[in-house]
C-alpha positions in Angstrom: -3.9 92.1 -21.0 -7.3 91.7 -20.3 -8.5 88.9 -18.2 -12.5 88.0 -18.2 -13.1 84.8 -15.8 -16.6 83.6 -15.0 -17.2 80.8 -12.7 -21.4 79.7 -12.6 -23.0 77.1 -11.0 -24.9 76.4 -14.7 -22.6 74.3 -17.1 -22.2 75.4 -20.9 -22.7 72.8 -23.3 -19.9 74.3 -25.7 -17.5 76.1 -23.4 -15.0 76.4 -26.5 -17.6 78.7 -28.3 -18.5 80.6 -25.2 -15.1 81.0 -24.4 -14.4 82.0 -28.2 -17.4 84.8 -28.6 -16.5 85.9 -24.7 -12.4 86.7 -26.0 -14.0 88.7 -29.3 -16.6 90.4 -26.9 -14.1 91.6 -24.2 -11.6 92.6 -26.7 -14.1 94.6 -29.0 -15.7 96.5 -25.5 -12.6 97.5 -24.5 -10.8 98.3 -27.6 -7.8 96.1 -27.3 -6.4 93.4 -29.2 -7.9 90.1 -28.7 -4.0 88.5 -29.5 -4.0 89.0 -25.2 -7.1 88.4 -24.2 -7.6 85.4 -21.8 -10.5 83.9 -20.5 -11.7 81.4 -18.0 -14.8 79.4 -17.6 -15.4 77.6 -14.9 -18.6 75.5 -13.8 -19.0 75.6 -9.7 -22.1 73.6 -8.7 -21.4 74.4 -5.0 -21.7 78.0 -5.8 -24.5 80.0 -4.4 -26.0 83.8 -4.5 -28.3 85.5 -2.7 -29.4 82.1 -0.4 -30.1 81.2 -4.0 -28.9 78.6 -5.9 -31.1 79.4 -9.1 -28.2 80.0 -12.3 -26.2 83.0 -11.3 -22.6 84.3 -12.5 -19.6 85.6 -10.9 -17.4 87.3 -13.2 -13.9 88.8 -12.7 -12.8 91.7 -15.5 -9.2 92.4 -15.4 -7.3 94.9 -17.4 -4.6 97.1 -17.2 -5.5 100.5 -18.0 -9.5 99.9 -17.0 -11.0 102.6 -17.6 -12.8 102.8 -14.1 -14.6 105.9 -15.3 -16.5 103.7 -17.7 -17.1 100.5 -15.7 -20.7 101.0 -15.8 -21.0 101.2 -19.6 -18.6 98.1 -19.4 -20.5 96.2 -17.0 -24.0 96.7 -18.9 -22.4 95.3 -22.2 -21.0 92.1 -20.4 -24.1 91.6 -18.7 -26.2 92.2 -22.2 -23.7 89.6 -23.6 -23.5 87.1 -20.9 -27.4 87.1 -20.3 -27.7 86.4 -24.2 -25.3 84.0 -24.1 -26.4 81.8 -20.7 -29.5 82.4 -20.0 -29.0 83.7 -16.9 -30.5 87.4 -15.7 -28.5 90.5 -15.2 -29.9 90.5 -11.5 -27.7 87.4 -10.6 -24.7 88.5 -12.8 -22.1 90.1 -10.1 -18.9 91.5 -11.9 -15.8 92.7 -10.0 -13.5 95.1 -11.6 -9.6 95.7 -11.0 -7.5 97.7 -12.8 -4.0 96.5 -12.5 -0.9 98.7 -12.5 1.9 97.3 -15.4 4.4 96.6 -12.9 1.8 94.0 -11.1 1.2 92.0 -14.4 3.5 89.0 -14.9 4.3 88.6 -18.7 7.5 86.9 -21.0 9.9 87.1 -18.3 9.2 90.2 -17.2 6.3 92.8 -16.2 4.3 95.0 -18.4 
């Protein structure tokens, strides 16, 4: 059940899209099933990085079973994508990973 949320202190004109290529993208790097992918956009003005507040990302990833051994092939793909897809530059993209144990994810009435 991966989870991709992004807050930035640049909007996006059509979140729905975004949102819509970010689910395919998450779900074709990690080689799951989009059908429980979720994602979250959300647009932070008051959000700064690096005394900076020039268009940055903050970007949580999500998963059970994350292959931590591979988080730096995962991070350079969401970064190529997201750059592509905002504008913004890899250098002001910070992603955090977690890989989350079944037993900690919430899901139909029970856990995973």
């Amino acid at each position: 059940m991966p989870l991709l949320k992004i807050i930035s202190n640049t909007d996006i004109a059509d979140k729905n899209a975004f949102i819509g290529q970010s689910s395919k993208e998450i779900a074709r790097i990690l080689g799951k099933t989009e059908k429980y992918v979720m994602v979250i956009f959300t647009f932070n003005p008051n959000f700064i990085f690096s005394t900076s507040d020039e268009p940055a990302l903050y970007v949580e990833l999500k998963s059970i079973g994350l292959p931590t051994e591979k988080t730096g092939e995962i991070s350079r793909k969401i970064m190529d994508f997201l750059s592509s897809k905002t504008g913004v530059i890899q250098s002001r993209i910070f992603i955090e990973f977690t890989d989350v144990p079944p037993n900690l994810w919430g899901w139909n009435g029970g856990t995973m």
